[in-house]
C-alpha positions as a Markdown table, in Angstrom:
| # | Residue | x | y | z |
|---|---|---|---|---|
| 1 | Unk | 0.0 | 0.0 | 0.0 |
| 2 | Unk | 2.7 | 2.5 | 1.0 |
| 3 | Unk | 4.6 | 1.7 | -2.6 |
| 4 | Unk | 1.2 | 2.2 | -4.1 |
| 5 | Unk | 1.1 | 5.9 | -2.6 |
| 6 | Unk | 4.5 | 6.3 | -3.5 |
| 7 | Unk | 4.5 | 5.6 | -7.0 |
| 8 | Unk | 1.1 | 7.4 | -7.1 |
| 9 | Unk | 3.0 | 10.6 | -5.7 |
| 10 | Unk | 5.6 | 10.4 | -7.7 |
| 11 | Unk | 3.8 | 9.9 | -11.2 |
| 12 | Unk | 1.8 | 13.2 | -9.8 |
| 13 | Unk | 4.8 | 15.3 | -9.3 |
| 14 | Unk | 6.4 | 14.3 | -12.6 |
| 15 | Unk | 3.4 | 15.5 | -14.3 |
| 16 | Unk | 3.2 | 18.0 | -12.8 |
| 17 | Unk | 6.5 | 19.0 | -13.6 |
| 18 | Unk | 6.1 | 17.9 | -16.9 |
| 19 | Unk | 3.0 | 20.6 | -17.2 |
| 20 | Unk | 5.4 | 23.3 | -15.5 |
| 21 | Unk | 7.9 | 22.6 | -18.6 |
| 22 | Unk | 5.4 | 22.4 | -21.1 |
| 23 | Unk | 4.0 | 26.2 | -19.8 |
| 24 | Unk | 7.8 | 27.6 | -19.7 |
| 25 | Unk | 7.7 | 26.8 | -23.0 |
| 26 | Unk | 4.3 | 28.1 | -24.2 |
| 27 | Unk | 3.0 | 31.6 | -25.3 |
| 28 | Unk | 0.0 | 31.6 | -23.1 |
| 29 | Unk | 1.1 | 34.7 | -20.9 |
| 30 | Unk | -2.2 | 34.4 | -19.6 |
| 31 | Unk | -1.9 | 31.2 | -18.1 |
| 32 | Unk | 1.8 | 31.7 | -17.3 |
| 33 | Unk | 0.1 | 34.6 | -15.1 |
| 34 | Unk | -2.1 | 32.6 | -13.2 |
| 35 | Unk | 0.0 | 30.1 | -11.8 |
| 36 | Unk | 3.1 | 32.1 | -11.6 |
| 37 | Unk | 1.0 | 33.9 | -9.0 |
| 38 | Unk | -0.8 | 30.6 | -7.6 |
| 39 | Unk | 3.0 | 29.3 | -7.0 |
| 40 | Unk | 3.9 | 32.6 | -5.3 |
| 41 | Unk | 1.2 | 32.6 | -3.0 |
| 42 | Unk | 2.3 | 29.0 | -2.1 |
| 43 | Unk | 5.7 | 30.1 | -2.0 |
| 44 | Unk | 7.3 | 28.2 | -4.6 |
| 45 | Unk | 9.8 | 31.2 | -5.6 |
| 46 | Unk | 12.0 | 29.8 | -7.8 |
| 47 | Unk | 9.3 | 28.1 | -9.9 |
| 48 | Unk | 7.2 | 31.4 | -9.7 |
| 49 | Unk | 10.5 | 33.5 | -10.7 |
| 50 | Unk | 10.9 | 32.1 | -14.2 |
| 51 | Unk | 7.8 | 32.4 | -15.1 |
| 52 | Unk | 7.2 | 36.0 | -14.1 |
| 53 | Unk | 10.8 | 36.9 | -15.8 |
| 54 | Unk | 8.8 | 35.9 | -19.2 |
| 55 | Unk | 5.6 | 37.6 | -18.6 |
| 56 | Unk | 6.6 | 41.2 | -17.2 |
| 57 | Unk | 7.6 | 42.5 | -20.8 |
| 58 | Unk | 4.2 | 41.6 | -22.0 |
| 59 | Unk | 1.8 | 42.9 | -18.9 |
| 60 | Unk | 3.7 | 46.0 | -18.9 |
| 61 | Unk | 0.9 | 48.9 | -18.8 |
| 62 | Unk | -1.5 | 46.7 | -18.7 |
| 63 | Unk | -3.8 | 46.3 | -15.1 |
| 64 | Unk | -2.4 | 43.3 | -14.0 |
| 65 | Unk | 1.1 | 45.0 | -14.4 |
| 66 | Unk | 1.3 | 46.9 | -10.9 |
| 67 | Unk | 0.7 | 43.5 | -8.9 |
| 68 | Unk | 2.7 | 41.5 | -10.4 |
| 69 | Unk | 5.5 | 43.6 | -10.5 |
| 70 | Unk | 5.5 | 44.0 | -6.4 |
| 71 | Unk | 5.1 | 40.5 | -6.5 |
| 72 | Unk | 8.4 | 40.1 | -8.7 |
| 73 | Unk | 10.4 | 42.1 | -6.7 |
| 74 | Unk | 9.0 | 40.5 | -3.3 |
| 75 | Unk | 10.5 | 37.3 | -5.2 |
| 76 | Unk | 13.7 | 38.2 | -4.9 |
| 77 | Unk | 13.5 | 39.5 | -1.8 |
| 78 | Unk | 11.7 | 36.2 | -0.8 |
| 79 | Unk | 14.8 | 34.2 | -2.6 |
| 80 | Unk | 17.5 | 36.9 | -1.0 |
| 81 | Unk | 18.8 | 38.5 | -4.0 |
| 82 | Unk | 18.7 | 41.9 | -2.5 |
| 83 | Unk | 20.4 | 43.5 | -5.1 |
| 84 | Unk | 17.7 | 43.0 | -7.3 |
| 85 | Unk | 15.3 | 43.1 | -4.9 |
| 86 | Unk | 16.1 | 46.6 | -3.6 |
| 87 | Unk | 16.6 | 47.5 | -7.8 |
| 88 | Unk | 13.1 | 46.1 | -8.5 |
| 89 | Unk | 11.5 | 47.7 | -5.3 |
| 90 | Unk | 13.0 | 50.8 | -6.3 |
| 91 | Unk | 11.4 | 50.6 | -9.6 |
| 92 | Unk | 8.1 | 49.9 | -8.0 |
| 93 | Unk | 8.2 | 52.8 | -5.8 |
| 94 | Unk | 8.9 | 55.3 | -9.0 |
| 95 | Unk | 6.4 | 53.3 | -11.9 |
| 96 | Unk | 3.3 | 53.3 | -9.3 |
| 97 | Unk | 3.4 | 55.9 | -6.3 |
| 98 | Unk | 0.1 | 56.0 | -5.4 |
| 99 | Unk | -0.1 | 52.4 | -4.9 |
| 100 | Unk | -1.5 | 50.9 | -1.6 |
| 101 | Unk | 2.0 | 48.9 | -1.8 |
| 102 | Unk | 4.5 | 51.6 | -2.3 |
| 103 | Unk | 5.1 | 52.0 | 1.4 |
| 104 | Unk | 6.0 | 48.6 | 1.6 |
| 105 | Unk | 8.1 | 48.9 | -1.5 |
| 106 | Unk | 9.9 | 51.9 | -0.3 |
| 107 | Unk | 10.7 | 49.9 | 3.6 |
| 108 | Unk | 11.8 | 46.8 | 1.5 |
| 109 | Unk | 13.8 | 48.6 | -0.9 |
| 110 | Unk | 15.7 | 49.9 | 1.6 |
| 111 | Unk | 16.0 | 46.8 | 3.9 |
| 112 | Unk | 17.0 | 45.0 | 1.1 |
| 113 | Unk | 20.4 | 47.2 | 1.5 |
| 114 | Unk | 20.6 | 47.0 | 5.0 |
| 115 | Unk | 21.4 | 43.4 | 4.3 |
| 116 | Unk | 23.6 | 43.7 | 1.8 |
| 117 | Unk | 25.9 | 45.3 | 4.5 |
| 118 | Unk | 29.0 | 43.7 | 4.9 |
| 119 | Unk | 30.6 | 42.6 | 8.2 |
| 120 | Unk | 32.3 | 46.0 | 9.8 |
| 121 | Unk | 35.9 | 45.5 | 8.5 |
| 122 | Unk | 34.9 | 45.1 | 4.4 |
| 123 | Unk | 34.1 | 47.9 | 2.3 |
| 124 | Unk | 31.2 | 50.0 | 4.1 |
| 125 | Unk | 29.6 | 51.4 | 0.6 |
| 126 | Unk | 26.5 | 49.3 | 0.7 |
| 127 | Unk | 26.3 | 50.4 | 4.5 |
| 128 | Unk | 26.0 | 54.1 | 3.5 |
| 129 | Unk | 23.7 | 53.4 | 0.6 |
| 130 | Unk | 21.4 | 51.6 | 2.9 |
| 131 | Unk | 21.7 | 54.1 | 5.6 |
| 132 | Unk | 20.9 | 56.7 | 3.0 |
| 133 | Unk | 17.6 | 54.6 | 2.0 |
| 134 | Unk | 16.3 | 54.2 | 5.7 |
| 135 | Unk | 16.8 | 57.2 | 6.7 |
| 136 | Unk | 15.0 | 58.7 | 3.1 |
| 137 | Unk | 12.2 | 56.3 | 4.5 |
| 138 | Unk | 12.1 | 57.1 | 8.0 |
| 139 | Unk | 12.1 | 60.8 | 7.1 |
| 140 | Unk | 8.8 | 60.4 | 3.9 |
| 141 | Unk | 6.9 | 57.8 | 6.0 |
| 142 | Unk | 7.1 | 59.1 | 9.9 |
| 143 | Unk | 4.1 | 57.5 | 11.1 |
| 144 | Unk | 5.2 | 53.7 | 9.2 |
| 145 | Unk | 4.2 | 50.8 | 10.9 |
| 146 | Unk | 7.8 | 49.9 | 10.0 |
| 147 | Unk | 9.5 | 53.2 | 11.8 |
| 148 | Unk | 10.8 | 51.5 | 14.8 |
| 149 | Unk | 12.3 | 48.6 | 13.3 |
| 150 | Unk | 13.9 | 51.3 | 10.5 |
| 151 | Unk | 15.3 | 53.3 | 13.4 |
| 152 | Unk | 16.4 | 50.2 | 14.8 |
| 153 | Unk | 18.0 | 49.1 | 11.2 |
| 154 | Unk | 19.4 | 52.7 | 11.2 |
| 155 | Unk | 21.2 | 52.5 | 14.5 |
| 156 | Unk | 22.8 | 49.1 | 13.5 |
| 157 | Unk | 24.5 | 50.3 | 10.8 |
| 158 | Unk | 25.8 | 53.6 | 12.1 |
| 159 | Unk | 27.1 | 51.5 | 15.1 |
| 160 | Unk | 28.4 | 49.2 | 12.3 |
| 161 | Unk | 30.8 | 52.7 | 10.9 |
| 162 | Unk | 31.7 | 53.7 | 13.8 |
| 163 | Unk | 33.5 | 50.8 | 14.6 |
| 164 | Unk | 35.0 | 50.6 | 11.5 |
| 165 | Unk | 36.5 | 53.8 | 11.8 |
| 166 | Unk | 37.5 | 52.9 | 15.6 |
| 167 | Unk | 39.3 | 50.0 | 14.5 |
| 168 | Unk | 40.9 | 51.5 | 11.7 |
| 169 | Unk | 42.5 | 54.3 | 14.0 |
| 170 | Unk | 43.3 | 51.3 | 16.4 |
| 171 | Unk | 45.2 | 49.5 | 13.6 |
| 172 | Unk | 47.2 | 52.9 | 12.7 |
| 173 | Unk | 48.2 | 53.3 | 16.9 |
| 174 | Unk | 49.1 | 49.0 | 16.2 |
| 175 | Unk | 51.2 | 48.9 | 13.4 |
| 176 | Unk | 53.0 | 52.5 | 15.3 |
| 177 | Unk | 51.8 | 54.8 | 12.4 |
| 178 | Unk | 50.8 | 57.5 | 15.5 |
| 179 | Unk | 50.8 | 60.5 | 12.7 |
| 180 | Unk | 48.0 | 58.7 | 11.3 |
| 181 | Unk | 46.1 | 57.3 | 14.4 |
| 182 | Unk | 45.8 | 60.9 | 15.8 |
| 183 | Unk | 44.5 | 61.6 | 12.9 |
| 184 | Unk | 42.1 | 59.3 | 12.6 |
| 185 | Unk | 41.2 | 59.0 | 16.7 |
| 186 | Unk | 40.4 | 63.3 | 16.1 |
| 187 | Unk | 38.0 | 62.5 | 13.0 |
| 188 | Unk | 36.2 | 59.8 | 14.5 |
| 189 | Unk | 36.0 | 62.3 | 17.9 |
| 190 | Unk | 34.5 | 64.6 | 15.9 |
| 191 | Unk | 32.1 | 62.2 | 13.1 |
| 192 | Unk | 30.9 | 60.5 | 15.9 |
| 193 | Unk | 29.8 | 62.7 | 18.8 |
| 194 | Unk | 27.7 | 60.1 | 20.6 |
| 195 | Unk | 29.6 | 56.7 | 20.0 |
| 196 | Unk | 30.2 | 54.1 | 22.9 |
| 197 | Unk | 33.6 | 54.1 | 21.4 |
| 198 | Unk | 34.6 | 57.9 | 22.5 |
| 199 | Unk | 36.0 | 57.7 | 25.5 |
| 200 | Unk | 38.7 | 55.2 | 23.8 |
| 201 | Unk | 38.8 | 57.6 | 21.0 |
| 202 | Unk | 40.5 | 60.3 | 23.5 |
| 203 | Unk | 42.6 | 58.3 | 25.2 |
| 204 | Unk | 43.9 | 56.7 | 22.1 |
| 205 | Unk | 44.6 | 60.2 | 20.4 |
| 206 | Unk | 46.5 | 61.2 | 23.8 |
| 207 | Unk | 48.1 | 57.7 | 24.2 |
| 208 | Unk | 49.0 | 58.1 | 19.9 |
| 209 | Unk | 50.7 | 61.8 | 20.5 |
| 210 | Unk | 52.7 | 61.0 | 23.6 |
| 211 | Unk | 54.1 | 57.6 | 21.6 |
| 212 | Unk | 54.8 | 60.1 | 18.6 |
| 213 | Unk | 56.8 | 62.7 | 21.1 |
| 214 | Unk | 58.9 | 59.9 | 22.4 |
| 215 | Unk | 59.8 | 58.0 | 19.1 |
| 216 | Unk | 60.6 | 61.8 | 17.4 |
| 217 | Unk | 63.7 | 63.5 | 16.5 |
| 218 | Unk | 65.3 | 65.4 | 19.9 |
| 219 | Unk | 64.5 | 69.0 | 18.0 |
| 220 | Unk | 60.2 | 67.9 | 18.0 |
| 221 | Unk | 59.7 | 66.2 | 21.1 |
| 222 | Unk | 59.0 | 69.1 | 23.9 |
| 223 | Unk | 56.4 | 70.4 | 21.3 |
| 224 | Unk | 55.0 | 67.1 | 20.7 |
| 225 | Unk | 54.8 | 66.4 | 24.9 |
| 226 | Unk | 53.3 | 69.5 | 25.1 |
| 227 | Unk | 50.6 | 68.4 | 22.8 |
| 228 | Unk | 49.7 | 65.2 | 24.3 |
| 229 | Unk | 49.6 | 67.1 | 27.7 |
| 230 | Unk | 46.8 | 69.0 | 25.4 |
| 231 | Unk | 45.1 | 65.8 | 24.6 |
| 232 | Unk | 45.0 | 64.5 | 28.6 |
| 233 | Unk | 43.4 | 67.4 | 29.2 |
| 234 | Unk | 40.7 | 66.3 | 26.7 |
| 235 | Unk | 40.3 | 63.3 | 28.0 |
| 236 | Unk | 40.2 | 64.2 | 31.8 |
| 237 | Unk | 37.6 | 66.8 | 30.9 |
| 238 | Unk | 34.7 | 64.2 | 29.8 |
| 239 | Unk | 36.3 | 60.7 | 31.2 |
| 240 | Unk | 37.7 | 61.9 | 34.6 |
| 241 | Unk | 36.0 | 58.8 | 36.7 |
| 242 | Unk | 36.4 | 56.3 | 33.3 |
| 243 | Unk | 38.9 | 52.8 | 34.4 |
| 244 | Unk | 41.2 | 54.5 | 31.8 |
| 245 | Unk | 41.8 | 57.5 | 34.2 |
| 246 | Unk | 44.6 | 55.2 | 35.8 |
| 247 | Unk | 46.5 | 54.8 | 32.5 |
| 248 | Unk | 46.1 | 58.3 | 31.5 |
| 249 | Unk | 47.4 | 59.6 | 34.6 |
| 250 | Unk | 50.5 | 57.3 | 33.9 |
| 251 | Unk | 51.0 | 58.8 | 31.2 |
| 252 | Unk | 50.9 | 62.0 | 32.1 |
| 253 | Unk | 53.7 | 61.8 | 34.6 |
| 254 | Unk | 55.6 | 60.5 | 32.2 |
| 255 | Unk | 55.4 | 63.5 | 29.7 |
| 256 | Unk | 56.1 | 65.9 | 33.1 |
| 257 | Unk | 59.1 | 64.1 | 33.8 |
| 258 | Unk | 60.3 | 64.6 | 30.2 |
| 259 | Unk | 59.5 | 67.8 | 30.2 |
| 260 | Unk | 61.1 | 68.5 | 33.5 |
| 261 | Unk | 64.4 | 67.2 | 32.3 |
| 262 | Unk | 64.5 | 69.1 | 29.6 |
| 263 | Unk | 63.8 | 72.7 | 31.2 |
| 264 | Unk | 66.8 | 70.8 | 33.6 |
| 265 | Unk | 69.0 | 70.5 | 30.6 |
| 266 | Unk | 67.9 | 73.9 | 29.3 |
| 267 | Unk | 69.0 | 75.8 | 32.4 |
């Protein structure tokens, strides 16, 4: 009985398989229509995909054209091709704006490039773009059922650049390139006004300056002390009870004593 039912399913799905061939090959667009959409709604993507790539030239302008086309980019959205998921979206938005589905669109669009954001230490362009996209969506639909979880998205991905550009100052301080981590510790200090990454920020511009003042030439290092002196003060001004007060302050001797021996020398 059980290889009866077998066999009966089997010779079912290869017809029907069969039939799904036979229509891939036909030049009934209306037919392809209907069960491109009856596969969709049962969320048979892939097999819905290929039909809907033939059929979308012909329904263009046509009445049928402004659901199936939300329905071929939710496809890929569906199947995780974001790229053209976020393209097709995009195209939605723009072809039909007074849809009841261009809201969606729109928040789709854009979270389709919120997940083609790489990991932090890759290449952060799709980051921005999909930053960019949110935030155009946050700021045209303010009262979106969808605004919380876009904020949400939004704050990810800042967090996401700021520690990019944290650990790229980091790596500069690492690989004793202090020129360059100052440099990069004061433009993140002043990019990122309210990262949890600050504090270290000013301690590692103070810590990068009084490395570059020891490792210079005799003739630059009093001006160079002086400047991460500058710097501690900085630091101590906002992060006076932070665990990194301890280090700082070691520090800072440090650059006094230098200092002091050289107004010593000097007179």
């Amino acid at each position: 009985m059980r290889t009866s039912l077998l066999f009966v399913f089997s010779a079912l799905l290869f017809t029907s398989c069969s039939e799904y061939q036979k229509l891939l090959k036909s030049d009934d667009a209306a037919r392809k229509y209907a069960v491109a959409d009856s596969l969709y709604e049962a969320g048979k993507y892939k097999k819905s995909l290929k039909l809907m790539e033939q059929i979308v030239p012909v329904y263009r302008g046509k009445p049928q054209a402004e659901s199936l086309m939300f329905k071929y980019a939710n496809t890929f959205y569906n199947l995780e091709d974001y790229y053209l998921a976020g393209y097709q979206f995009e195209r939605f938005e723009t072809t039909y704006p007074k849809s009841d589905s261009v809201e969606i669109a729109a928040y789709r669009s854009a979270k389709s490039y919120y997940e083609l954001s790489p990991r932090y230490s890759l290449d952060q362009e799709d980051t921005n773009i999909a930053l960019e996209k949110l935030q155009s969506y946050i700021n045209k639909y303010p009262n979106s059922d969808f605004r919380l979880e876009a904020n949400a998205l939004v704050k990810e991905l800042r967090e996401k650049l700021e520690k990019k550009d944290f650990e790229v100052a980091k790596q500069y301080l690492s690989i004793s390139d202090f020129k360059a981590a100052i440099g990069a510790f004061d433009n993140f200090i002043q990019d990122h006004p309210g990262s949890t990454y600050r504090k270290d920020a000013f301690f590692g511009r103070m810590n990068a300056a009084y490395k570059l003042a020891i490792n210079s030439v005799p003739s630059k290092v009093e001006d160079r002390l002086n400047t991460a002196m500058k710097y501690y003060q900085s630091f101590t001004k906002y992060y006076s009870d932070t665990s990194l007060k301890e280090d700082a302050d070691e520090i800072l001797q440090d650059i006094e004593k230098r200092l002091s021996q050289k107004e010593t020398a000097i007179n």
